[in-house]
Every structure is written in C-alpha cells, then in structure tokens.
C-alpha angles and dihedrals in degrees: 000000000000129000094242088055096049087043087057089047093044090045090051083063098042122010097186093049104122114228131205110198105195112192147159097232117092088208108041101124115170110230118228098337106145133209129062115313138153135203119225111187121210137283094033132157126261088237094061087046086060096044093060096043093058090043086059101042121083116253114250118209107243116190087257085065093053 
C-alpha cells in the first residue's frame, strides 16, 4: 500500500486528521489528496520533524497565554 492510498482510507474515517508523509524521494509529491498534510523529505532533523508537528497540532491555551 502507498502512502497516498492509506492516506485516502485514513482521510474516509476522518476527513480533518492532519497527515506528515516523510519520504526519500525528492519528488515524491501526493496528488489530490486534501486536508492538511505536509511532506518531510529524508533525511530530515529532528528538529524539523518537531516543528511540523506543532504547526499541525491545535494550540492549546496554556495559563502564560492568558
């Protein structure tokens, strides 16, 4: 199975479920696949790995942001 199938089959059960691909091919673009998804290409830091999964995850309020 692809990544682009399991991410049509995720997507059926749950449309707004954010989704980071991570490949080794540079050109490796998904095709109409929607939602919110990102493409990390290997090898990648962990650092970069980190900073999209914040940028997917919804912000919680914490009591420094009140």
């Amino acid at each position: 199975m692809g990544g682009e199938t399991l991410i049509r089959m995720i997507r059926r059960r749950n449309a707004e479920l954010p989704v980071i691909i991570m490949t080794g091919y540079s050109e490796y673009i998904p095709q109409e696949v929607p939602g919110r998804l990102i493409v990390l290409r290997k090898p990648y830091s962990l650092s970069a790995l980190v900073h999209h999964v914040r940028a997917l995850l919804p912000r919680q309020e914490t009591t420094a942001d009140r």
